[in-house]
Each structure stands twice: as C-alpha cells, then as structure tokens.
VEXBALO-597319 format. One record per atom (N, C-alpha, C, O): residue number from 1; atom name; x, y, z. Coordinates in nm, 2 decimals, padded with zeros to 4 digits. Layout:
# VEXBALO-597319
{num: NUM, atome: CA, u: X, v: Y, w: Z};
...
This chain:
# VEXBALO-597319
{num: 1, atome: N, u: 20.15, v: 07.92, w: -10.46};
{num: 1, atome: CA, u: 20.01, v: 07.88, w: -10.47};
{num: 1, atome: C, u: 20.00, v: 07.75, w: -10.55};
{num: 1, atome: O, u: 19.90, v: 07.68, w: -10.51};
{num: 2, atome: N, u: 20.06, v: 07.72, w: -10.63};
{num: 2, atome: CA, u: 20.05, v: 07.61, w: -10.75};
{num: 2, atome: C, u: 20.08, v: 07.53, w: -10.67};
{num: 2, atome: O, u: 19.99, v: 07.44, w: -10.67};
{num: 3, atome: N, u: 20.23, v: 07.48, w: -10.54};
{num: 3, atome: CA, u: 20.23, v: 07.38, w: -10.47};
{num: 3, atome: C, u: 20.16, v: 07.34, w: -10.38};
{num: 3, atome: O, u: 20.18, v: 07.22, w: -10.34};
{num: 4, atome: N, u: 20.05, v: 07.44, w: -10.32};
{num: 4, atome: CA, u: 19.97, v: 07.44, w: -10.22};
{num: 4, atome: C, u: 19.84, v: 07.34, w: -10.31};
{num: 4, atome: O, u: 19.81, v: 07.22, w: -10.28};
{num: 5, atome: N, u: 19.79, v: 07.42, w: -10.42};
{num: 5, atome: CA, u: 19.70, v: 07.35, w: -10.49};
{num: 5, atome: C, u: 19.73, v: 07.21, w: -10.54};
{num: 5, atome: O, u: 19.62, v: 07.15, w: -10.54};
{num: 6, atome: N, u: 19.83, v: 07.14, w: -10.58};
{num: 6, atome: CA, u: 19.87, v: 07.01, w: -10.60};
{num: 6, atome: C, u: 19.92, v: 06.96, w: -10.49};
{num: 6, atome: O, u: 19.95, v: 06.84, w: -10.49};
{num: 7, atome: N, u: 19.93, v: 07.03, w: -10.38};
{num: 7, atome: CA, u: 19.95, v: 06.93, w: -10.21};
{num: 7, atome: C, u: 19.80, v: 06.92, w: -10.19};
{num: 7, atome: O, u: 19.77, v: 06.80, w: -10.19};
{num: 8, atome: N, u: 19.73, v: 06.97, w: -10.19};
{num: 8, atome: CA, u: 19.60, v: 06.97, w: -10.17};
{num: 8, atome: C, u: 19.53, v: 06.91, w: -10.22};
{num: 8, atome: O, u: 19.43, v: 06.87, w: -10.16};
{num: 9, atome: N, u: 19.56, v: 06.88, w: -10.39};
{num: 9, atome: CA, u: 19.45, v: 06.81, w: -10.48};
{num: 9, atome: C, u: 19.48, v: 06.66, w: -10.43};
{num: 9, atome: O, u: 19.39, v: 06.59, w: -10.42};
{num: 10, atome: N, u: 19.62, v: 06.62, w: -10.42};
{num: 10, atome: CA, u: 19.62, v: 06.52, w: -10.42};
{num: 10, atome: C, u: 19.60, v: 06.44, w: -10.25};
{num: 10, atome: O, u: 19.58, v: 06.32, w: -10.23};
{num: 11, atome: N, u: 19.61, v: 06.55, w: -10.18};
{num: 11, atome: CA, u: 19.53, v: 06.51, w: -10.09};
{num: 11, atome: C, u: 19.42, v: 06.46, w: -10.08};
{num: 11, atome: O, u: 19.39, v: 06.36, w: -10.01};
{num: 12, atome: N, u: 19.38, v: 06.50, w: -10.12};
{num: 12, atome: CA, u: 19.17, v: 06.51, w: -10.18};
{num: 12, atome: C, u: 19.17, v: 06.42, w: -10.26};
{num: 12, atome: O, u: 19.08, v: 06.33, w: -10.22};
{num: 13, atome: N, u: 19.23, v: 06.38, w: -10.37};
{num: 13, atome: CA, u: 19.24, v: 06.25, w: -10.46};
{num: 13, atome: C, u: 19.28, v: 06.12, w: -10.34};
{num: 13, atome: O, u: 19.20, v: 06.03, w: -10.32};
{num: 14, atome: N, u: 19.36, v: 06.13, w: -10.30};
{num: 14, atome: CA, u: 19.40, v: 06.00, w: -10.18};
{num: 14, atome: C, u: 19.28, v: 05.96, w: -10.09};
{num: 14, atome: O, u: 19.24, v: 05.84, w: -10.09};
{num: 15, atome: N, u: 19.20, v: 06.05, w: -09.99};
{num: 15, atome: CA, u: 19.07, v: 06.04, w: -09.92};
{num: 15, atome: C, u: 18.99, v: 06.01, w: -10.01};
{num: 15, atome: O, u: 18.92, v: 05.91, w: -09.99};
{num: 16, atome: N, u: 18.98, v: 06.08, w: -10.16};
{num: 16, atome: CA, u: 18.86, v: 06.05, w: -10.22};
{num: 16, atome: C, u: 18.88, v: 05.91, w: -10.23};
{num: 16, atome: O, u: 18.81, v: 05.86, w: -10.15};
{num: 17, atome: N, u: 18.94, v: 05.84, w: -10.31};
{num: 17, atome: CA, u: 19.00, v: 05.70, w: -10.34};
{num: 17, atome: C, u: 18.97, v: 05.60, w: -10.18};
{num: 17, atome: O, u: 18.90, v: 05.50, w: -10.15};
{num: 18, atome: N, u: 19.02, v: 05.67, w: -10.14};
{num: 18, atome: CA, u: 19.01, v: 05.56, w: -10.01};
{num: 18, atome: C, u: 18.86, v: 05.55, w: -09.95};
{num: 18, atome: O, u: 18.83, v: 05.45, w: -09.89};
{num: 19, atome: N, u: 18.77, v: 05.66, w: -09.97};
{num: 19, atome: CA, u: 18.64, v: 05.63, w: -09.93};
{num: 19, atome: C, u: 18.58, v: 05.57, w: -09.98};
{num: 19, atome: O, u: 18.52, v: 05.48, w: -09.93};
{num: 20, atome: N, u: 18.59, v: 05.59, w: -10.16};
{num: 20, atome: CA, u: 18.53, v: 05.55, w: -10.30};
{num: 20, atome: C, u: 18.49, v: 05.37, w: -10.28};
{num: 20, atome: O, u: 18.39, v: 05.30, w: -10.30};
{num: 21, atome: N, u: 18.66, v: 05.36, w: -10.22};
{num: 21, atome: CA, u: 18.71, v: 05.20, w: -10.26};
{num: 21, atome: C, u: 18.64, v: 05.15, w: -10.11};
{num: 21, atome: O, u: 18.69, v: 05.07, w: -10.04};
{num: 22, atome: N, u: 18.55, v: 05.22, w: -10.10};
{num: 22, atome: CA, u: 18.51, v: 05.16, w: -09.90};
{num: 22, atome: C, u: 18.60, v: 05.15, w: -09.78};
{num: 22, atome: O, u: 18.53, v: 05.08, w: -09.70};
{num: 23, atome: N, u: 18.71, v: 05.17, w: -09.73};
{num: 23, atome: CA, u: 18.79, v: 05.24, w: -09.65};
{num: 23, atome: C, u: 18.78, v: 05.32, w: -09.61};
{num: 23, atome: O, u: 18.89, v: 05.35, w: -09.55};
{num: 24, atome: N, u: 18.66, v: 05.42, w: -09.62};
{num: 24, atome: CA, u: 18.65, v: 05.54, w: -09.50};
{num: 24, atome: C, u: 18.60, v: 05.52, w: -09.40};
{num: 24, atome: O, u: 18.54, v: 05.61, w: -09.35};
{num: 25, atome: N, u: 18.60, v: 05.41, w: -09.33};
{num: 25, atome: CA, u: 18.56, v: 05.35, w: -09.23};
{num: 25, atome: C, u: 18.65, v: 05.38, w: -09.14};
{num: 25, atome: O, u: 18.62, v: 05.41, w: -09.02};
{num: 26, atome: N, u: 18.79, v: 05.38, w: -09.21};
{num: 26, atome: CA, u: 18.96, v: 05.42, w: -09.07};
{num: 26, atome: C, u: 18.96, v: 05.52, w: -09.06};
{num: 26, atome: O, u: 19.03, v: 05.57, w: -08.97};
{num: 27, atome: N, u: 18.86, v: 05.59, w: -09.16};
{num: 27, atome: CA, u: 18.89, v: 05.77, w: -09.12};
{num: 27, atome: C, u: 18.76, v: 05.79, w: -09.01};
{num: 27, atome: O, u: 18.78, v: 05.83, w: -08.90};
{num: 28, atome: N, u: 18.65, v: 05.77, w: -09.06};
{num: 28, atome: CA, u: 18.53, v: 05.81, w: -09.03};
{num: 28, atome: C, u: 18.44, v: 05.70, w: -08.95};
{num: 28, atome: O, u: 18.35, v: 05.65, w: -09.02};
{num: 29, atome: N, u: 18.45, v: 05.67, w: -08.79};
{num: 29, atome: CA, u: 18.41, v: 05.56, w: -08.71};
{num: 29, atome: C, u: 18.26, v: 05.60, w: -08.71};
{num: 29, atome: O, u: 18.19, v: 05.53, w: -08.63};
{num: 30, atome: N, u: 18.21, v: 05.68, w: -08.77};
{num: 30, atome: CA, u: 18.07, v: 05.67, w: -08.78};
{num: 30, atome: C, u: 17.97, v: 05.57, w: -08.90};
{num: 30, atome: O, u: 17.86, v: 05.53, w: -08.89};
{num: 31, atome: N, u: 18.10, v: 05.55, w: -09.02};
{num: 31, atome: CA, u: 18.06, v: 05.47, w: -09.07};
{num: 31, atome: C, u: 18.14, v: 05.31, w: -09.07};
{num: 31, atome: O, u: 18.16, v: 05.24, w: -09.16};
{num: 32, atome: N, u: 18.17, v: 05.30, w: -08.94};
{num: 32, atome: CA, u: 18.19, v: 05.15, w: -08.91};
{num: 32, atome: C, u: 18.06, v: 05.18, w: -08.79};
{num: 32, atome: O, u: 18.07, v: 05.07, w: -08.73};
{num: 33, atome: N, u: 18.02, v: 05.22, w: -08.76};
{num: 33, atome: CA, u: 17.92, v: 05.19, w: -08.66};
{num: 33, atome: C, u: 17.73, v: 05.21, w: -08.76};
{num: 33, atome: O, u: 17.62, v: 05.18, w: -08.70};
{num: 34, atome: N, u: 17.74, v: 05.24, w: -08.88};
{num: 34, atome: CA, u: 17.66, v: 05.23, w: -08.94};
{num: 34, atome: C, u: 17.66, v: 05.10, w: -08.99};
{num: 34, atome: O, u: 17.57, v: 05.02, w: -08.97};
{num: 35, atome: N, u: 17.74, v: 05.08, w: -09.05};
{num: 35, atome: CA, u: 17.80, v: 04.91, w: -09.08};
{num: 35, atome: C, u: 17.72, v: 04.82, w: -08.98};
{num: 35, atome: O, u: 17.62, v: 04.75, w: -09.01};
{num: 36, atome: N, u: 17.79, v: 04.84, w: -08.83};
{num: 36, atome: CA, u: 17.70, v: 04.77, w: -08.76};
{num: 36, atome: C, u: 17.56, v: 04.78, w: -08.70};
{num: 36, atome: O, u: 17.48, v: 04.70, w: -08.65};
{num: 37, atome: N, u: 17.55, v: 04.92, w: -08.74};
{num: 37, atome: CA, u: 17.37, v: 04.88, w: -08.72};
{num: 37, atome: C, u: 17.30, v: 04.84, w: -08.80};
{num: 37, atome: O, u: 17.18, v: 04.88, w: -08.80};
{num: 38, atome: N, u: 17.35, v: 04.75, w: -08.90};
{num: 38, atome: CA, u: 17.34, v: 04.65, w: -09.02};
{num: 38, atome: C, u: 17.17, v: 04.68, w: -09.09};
{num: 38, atome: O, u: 17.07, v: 04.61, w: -09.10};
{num: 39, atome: N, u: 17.20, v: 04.81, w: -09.14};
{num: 39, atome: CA, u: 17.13, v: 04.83, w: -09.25};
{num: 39, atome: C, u: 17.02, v: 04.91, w: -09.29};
{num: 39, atome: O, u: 16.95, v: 04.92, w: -09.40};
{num: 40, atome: N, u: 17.03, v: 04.99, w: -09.17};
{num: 40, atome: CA, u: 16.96, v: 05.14, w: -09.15};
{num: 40, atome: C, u: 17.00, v: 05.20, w: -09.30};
{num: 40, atome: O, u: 16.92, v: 05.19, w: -09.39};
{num: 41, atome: N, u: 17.13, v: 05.26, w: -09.31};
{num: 41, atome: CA, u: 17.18, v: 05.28, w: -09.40};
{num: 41, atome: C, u: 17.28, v: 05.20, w: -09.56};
{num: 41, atome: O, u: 17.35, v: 05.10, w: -09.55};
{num: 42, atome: N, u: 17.27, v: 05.26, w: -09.65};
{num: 42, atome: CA, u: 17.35, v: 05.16, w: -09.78};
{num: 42, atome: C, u: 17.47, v: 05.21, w: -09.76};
{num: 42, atome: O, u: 17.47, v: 05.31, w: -09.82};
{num: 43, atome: N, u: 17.58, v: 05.18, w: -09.71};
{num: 43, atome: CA, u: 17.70, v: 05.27, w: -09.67};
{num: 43, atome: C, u: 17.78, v: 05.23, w: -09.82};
{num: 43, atome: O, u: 17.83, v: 05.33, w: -09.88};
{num: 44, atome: N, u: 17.78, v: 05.14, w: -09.85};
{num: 44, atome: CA, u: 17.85, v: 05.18, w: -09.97};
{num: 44, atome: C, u: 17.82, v: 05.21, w: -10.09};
{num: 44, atome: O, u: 17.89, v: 05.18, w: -10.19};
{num: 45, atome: N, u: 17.71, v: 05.29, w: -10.09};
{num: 45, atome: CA, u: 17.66, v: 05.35, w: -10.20};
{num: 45, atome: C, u: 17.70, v: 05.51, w: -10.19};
{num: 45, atome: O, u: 17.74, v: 05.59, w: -10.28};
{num: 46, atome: N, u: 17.66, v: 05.51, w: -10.02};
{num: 46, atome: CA, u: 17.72, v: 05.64, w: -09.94};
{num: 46, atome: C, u: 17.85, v: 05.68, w: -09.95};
{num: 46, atome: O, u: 17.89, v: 05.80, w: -09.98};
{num: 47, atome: N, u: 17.93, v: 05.59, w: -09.93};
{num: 47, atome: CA, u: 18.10, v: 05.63, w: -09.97};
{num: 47, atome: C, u: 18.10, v: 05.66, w: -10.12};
{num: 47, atome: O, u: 18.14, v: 05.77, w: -10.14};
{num: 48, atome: N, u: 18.07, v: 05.59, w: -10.24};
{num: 48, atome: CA, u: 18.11, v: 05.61, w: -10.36};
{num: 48, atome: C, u: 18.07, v: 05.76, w: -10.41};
{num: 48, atome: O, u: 18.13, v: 05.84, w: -10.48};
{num: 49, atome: N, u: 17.92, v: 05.77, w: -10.33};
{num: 49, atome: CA, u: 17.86, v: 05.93, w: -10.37};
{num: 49, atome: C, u: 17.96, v: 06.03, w: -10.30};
{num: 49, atome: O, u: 17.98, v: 06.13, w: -10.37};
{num: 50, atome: N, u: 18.01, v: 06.03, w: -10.20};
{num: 50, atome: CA, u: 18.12, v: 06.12, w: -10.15};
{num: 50, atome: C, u: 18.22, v: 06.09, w: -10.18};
{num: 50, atome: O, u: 18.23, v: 06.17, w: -10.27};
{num: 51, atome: N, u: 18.33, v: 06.01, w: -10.19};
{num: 51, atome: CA, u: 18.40, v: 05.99, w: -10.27};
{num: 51, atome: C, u: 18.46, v: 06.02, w: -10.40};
{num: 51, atome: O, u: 18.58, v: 06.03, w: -10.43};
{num: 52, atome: N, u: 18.33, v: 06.05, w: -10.50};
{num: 52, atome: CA, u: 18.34, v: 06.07, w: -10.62};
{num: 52, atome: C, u: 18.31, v: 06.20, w: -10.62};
{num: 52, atome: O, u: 18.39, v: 06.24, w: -10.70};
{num: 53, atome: N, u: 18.21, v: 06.34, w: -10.54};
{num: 53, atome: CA, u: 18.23, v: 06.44, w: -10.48};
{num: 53, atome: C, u: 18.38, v: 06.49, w: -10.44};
{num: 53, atome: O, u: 18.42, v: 06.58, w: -10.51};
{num: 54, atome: N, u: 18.47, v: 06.44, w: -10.33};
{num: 54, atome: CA, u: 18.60, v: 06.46, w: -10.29};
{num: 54, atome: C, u: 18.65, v: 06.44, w: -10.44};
{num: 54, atome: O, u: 18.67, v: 06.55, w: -10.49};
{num: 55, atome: N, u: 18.66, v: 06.38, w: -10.49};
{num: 55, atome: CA, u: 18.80, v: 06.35, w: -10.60};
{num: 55, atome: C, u: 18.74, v: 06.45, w: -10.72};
{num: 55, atome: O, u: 18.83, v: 06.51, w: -10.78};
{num: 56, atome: N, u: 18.59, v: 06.48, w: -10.75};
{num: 56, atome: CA, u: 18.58, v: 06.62, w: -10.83};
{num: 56, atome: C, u: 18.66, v: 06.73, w: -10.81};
{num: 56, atome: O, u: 18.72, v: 06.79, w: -10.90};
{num: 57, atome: N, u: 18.63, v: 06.78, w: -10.61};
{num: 57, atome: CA, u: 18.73, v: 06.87, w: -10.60};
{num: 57, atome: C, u: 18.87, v: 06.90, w: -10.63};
{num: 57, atome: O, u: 18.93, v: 07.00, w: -10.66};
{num: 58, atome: N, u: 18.92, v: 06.73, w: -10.61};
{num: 58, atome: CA, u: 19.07, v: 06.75, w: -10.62};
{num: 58, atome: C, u: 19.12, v: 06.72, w: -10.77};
{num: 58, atome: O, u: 19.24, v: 06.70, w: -10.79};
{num: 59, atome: N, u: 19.03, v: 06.70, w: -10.87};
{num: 59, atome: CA, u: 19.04, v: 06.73, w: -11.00};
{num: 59, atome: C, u: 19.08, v: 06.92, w: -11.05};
{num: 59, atome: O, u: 19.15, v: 06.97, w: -11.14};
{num: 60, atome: N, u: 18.98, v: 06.95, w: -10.94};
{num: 60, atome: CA, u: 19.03, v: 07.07, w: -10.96};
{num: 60, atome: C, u: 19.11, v: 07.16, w: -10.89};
{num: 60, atome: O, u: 19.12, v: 07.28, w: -10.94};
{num: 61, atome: N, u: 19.16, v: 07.14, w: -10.81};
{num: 61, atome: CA, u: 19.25, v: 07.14, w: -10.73};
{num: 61, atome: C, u: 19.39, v: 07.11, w: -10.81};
{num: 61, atome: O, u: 19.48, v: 07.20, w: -10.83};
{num: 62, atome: N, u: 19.40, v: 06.98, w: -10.85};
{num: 62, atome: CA, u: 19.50, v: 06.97, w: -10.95};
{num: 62, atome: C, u: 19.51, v: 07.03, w: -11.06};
{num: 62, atome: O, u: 19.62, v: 07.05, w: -11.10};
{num: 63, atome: N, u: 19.39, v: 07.08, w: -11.15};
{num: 63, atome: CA, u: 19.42, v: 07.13, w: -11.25};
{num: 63, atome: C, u: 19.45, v: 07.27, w: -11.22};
{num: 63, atome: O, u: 19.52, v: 07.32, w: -11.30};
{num: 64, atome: N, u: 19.41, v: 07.33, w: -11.10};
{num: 64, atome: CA, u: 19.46, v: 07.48, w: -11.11};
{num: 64, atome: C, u: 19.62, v: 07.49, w: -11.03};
{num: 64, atome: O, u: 19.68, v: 07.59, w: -11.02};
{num: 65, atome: N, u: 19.66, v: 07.33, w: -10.99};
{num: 65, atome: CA, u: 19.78, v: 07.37, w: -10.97};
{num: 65, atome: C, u: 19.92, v: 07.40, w: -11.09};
{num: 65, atome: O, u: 20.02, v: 07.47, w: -11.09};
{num: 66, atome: N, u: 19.86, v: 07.28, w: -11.18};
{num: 66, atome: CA, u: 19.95, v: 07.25, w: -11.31};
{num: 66, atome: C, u: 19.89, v: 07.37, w: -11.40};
{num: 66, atome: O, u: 19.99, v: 07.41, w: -11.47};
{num: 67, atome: N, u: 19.77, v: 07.46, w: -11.42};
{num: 67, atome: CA, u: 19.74, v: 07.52, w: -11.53};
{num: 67, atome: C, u: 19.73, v: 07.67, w: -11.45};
{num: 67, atome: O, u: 19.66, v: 07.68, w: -11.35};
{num: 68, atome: N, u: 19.77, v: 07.74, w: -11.49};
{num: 68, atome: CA, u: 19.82, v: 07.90, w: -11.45};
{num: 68, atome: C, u: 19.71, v: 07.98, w: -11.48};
{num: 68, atome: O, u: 19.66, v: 08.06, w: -11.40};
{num: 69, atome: N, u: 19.67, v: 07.96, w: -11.61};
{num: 69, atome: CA, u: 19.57, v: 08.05, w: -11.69};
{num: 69, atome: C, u: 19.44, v: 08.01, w: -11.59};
{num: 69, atome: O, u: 19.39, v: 08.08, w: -11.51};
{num: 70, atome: N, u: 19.39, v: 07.86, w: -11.61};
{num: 70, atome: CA, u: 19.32, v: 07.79, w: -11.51};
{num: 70, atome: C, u: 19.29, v: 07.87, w: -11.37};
{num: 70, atome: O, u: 19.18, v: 07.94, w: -11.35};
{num: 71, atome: N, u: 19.39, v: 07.86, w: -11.30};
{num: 71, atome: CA, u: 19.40, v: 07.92, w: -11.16};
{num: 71, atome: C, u: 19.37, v: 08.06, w: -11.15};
{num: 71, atome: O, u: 19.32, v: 08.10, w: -11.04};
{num: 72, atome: N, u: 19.41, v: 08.17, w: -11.25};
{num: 72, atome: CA, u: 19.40, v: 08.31, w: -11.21};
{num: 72, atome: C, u: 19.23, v: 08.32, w: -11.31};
{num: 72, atome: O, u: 19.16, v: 08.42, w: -11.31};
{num: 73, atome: N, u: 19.19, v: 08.22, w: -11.38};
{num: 73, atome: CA, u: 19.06, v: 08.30, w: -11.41};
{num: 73, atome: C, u: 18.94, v: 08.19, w: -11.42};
{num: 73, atome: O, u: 18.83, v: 08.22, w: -11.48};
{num: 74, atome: N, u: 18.97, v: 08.05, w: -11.34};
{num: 74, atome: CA, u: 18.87, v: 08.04, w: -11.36};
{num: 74, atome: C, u: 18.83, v: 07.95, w: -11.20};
{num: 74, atome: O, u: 18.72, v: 07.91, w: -11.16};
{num: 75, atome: N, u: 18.94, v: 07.94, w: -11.14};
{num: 75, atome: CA, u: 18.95, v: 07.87, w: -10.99};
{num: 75, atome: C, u: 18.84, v: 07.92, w: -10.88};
{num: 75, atome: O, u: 18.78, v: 07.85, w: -10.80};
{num: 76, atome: N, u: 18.80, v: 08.07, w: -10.89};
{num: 76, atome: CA, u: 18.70, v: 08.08, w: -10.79};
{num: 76, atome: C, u: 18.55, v: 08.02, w: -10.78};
{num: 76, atome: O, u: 18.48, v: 07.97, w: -10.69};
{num: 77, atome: N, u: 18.53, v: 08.04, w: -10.95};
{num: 77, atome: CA, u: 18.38, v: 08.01, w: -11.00};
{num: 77, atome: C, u: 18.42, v: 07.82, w: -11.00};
{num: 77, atome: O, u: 18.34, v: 07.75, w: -10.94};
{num: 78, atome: N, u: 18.53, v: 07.76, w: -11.08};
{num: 78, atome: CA, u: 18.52, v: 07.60, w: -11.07};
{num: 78, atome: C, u: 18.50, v: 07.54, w: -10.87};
{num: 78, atome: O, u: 18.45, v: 07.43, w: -10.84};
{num: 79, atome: N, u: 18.56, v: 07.67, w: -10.77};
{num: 79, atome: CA, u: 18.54, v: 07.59, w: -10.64};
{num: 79, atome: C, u: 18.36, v: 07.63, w: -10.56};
{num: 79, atome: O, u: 18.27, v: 07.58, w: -10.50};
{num: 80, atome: N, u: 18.40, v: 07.73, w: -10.62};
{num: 80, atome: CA, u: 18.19, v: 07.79, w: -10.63};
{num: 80, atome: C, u: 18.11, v: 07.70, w: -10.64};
{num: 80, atome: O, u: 18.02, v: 07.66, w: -10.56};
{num: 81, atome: N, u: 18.13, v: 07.64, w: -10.77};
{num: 81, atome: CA, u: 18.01, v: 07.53, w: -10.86};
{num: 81, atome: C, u: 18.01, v: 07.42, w: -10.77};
{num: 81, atome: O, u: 17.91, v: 07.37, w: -10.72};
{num: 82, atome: N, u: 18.18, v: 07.36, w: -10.74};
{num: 82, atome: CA, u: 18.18, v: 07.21, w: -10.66};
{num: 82, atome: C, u: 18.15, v: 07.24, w: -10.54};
{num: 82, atome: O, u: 18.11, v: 07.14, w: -10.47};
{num: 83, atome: N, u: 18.16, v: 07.37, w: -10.46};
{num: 83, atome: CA, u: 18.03, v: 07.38, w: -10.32};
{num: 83, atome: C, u: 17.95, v: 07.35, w: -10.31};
{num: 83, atome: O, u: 17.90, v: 07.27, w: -10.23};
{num: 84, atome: N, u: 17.87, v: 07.42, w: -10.45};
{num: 84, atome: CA, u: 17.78, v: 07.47, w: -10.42};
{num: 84, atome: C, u: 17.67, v: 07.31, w: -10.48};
{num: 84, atome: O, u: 17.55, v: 07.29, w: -10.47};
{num: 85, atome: N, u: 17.75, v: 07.24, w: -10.53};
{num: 85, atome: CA, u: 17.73, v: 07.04, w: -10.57};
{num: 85, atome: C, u: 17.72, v: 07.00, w: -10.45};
{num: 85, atome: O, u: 17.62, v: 06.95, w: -10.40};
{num: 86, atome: N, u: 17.84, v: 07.01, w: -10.39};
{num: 86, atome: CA, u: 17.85, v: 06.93, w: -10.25};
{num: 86, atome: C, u: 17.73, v: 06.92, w: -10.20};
{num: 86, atome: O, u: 17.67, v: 06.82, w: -10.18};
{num: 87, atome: N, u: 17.67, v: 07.09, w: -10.16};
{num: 87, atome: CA, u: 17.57, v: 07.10, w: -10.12};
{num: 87, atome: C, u: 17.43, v: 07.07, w: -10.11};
{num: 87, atome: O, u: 17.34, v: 07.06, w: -10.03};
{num: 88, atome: N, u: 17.44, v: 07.05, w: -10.26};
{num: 88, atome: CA, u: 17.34, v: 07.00, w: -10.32};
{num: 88, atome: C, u: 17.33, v: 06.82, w: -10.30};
{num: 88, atome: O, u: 17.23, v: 06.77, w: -10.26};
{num: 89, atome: N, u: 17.43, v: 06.76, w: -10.34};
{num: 89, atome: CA, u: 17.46, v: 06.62, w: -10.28};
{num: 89, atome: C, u: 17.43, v: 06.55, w: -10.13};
{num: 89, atome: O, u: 17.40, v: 06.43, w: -10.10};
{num: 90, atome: N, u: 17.44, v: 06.67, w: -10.06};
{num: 90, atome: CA, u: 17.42, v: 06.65, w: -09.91};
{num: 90, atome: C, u: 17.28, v: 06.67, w: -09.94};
{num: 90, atome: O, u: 17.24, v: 06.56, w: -09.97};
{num: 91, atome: N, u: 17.17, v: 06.77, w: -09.95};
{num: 91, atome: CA, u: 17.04, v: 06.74, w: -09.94};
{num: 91, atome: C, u: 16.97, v: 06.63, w: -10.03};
{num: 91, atome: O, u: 16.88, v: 06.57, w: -09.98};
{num: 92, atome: N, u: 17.01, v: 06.61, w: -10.13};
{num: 92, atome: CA, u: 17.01, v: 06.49, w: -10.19};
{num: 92, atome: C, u: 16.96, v: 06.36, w: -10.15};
{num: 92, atome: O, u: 16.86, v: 06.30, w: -10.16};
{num: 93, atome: N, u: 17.11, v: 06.35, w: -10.08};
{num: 93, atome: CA, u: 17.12, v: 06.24, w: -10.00};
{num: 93, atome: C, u: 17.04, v: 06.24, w: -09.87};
{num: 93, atome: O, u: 17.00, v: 06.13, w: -09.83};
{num: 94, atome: N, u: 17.00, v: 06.35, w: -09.79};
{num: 94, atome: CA, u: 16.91, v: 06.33, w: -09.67};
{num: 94, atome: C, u: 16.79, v: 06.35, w: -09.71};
{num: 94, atome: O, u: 16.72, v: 06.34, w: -09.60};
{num: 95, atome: N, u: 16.68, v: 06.39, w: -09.83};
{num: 95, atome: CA, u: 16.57, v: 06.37, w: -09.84};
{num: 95, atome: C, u: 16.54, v: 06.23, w: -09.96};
{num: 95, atome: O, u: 16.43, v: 06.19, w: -09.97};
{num: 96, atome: N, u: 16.65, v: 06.17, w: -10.04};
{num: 96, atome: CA, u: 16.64, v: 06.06, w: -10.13};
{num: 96, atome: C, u: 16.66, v: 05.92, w: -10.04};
{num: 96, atome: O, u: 16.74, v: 05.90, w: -09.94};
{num: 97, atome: N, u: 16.59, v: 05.85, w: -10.09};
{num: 97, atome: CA, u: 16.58, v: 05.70, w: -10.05};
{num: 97, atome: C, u: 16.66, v: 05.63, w: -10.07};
{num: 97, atome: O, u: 16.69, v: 05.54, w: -09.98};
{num: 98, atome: N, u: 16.72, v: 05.64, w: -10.18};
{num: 98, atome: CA, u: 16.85, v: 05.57, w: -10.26};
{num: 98, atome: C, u: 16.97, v: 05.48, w: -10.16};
{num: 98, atome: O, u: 17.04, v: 05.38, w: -10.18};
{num: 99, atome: N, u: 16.98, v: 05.59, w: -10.05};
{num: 99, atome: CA, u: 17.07, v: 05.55, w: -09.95};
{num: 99, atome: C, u: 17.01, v: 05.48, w: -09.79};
{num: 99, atome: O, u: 17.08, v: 05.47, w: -09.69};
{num: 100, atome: N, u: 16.89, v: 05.45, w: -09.81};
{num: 100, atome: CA, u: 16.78, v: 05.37, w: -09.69};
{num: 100, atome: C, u: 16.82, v: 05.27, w: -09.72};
{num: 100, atome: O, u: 16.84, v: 05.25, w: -09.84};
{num: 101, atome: N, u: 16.83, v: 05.15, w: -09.63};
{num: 101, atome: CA, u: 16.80, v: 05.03, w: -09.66};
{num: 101, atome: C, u: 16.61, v: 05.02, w: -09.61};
{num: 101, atome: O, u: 16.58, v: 05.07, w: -09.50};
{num: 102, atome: N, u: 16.53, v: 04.97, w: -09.67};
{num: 102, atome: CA, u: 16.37, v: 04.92, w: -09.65};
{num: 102, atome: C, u: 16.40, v: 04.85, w: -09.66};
{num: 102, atome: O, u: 16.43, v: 04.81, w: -09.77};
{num: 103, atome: N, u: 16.41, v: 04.76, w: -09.49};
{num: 103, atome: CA, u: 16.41, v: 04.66, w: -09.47};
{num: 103, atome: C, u: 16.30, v: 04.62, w: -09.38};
{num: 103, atome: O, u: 16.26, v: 04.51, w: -09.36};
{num: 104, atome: N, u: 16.26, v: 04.72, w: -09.33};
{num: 104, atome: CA, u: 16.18, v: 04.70, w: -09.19};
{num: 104, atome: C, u: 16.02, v: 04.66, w: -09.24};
{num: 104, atome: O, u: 15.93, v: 04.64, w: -09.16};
C-alpha cells in the first residue's frame, strides 16, 4: 500500500506541477483551445487553482505513503476533506467571476 501511495502521490505532484507552471495545455486540448478563443476565460489563473488542488492531494498521498500511523488512521478523513475541496473549488470556479475575462 505505501508503494502504491508514493507511486501515486508523485504522480499527482508531477501533473500538479505541470498544470500549475501552465503546461496543461499537452495534457488537456481543451485548454489550448480556450487559449485560442482569446479570452472568454483567465486560463492561467484556471491552471494554478487546479494545480495547486492536484498537488494538495498528492501531499497527501505522499504523506500516507512515508507515514504508517498517518495512513491507518487518518487517510480516509484527509482524502474525504480534499474531495470534498475539490468540490467545492469546482463550484467556486463556475459561479465566481475571478476566472471570466470582461471584456465584452
């Protein structure tokens, strides 16, 4: 279990990083096609807010792979909380403005 959780975290650390730093564009062609519809959306405000979401998870991810005690008592409730964020980040982001460009 401990190798699965540190294959995994750092999985999650590498995407996160790579969105963060605006390169989720090679993963995710939806946001090279936001890009070009130059400005509907703030895409790079958009990648850092998911980004920094993914590498939470894989904070924890890592920490329950290196910490034992971690993993058997406190890993369900720390992946619970970061859902249940995600989730909360996703409605966030589709009723907040923060990520519109008003340009029109």
């Amino acid at each position: 279990m401990n190798e699965l959780c540190i294959g995994m975290g750092f999985v999650f650390l590498f995407f996160g990083i790579l969105i963060f730093v605006g390169k989720g564009d090679y993963l995710f062609p939806e946001l090279k096609r936001a890009k070009k519809q130059n400005g509907k959306i703030k895409v790079k405000r958009l990648c850092r807010n998911i980004g920094i979401m993914i590498i939470l998870g894989s904070a924890v991810l890592i920490t329950a792979g290196f910490w034992q005690t971690f993993r058997e008592k406190a890993l369900f409730i720390s992946m619970t909380i970061w859902i249940v964020l995600c989730v909360a980040d996703v409605i966030y982001i589709a009723k907040s403005r923060r990520y519109k460009n008003d340009k029109d």
